[in-house]
N, C-alpha and C positions, 0 to 999 in steps of 0.2 A: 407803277402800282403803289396803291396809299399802304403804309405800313400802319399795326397797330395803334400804335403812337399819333402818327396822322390822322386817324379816324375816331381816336377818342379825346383829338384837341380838335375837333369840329361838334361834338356833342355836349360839349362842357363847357359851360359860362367863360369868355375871356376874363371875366372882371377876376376871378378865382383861378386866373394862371399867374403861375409865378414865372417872370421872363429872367432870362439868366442874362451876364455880363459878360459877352464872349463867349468863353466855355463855361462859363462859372455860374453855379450859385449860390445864391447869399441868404439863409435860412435864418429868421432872429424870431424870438417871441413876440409880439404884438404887444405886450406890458410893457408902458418906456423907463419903466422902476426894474425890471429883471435882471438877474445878475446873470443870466447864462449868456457869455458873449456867442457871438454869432455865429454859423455852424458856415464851412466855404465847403461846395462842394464843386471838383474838377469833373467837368461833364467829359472831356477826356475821347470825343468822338462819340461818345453814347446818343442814341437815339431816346430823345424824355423826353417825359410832358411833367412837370412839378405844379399841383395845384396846393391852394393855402386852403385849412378847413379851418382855423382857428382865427375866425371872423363873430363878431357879437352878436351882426344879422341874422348868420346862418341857422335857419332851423332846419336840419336834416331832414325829417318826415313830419309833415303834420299828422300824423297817426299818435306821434312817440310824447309823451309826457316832458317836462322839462330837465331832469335829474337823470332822463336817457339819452340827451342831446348832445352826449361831449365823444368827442372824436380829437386823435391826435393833431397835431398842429398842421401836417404838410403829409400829402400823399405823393409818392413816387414814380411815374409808371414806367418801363426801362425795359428795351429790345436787349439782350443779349447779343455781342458782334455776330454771331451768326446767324441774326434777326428767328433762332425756333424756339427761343423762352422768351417770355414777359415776367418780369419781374413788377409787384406789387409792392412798394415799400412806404411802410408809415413811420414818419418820424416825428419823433416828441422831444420837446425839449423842455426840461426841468429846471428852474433857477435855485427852489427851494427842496422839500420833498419830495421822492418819488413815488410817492405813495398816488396807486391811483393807475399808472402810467399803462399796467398793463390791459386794461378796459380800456383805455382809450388807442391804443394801440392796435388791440382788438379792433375795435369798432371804424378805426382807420382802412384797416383791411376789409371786412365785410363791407365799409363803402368803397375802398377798391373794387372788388368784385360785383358789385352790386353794377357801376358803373360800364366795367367792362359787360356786363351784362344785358345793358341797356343796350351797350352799340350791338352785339352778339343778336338781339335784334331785331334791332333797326336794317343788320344789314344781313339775317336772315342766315346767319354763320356761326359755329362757335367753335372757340381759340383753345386751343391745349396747350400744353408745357406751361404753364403758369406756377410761378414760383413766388410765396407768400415772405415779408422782410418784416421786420421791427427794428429801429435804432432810437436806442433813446438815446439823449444828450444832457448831460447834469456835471454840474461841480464835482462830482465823487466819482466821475465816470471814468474808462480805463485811458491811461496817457498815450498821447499818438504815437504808433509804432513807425518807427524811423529806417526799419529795415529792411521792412515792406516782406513780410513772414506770412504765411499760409492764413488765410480769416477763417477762423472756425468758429460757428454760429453758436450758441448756448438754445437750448429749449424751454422755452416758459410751459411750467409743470402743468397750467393747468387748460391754457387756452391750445396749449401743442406749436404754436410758430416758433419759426427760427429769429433769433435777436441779439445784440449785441448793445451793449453799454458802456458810451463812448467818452470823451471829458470835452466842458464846452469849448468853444473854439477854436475845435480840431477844425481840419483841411483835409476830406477826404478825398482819394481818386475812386468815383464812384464805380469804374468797371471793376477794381479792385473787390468789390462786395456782391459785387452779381455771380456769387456762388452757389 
């Protein structure tokens, strides 16, 4: 039987999946002047689908104005081991400012949702436990914990997801954050 993950990497453009390296993957800005080095994430047995939104092409909705088109860099989609959560995770990655970050973070997830929405259906179904993520990635962002401590989310005051502020060219174990 097709898992979430499996049926929302058949609805979604291959051109706009990100393929990992073994278990890994390799998350960078698309600016080849960016100072935020590359984010490694340890897929670690996880069940993902990693698509890239931070493409020139990409126009979200031909409905939406120009100045509504920005969306976080990379969306998440991720079974929990016990395949009964989906986790949604939009991450952004900052080289300069972070000004901004949380509207596009935002807007990462409602196109999470949006999509799972579409398969929801296409296939005539709809998926509960779904759990909403933001991780930003920036120069200023917190040093990677080496002791591997409890992840306890921060709440962004005004959009309500849960999020964490990370420093670039950290190496995370992504089941680690599926909290």
């Amino acid at each position: 039987m097709n898992t979430i993950v499996d049926n929302l990497r058949t609805i979604i453009k291959s051109e706009f999946h990100v393929d990992g390296r073994g278990n890994k993957l390799i998350l960078k800005e698309e600016n080849e002047a960016a100072s935020c080095l590359p984010i490694t994430v340890d897929l670690s047995n996880t069940r993902t689908l990693c698509i890239c939104t931070d493409k020139d092409s990409l126009v979200l909705h031909p409905l939406l104005e120009d100045g509504v088109n920005k969306t976080s860099d990379y969306i998440i989609f991720a079974e929990s081991e016990n395949r009964k959560t989906l986790f949604i995770v939009a991450v952004e990655l900052k080289s300069n400012k972070t000004s901004g970050w949380t509207k596009q973070g935002k807007s990462g997830l409602v196109i999470g949702e949006y999509l799972l929405g579409m398969l929801e259906m296409k296939l005539g179904r709809i998926y509960e436990n779904i759990e909403l993520r933001c991780l930003l990635f920036s120069l200023k962002g917190q040093k990677q914990d080496t002791k591997n401590r409890k992840i306890t989310y921060k709440e962004d005051i005004h959009f309500k997801y849960k999020y964490l502020h990370k420093r670039c060219g950290a190496t995370l174990r992504l089941e680690r954050y599926l909290v």
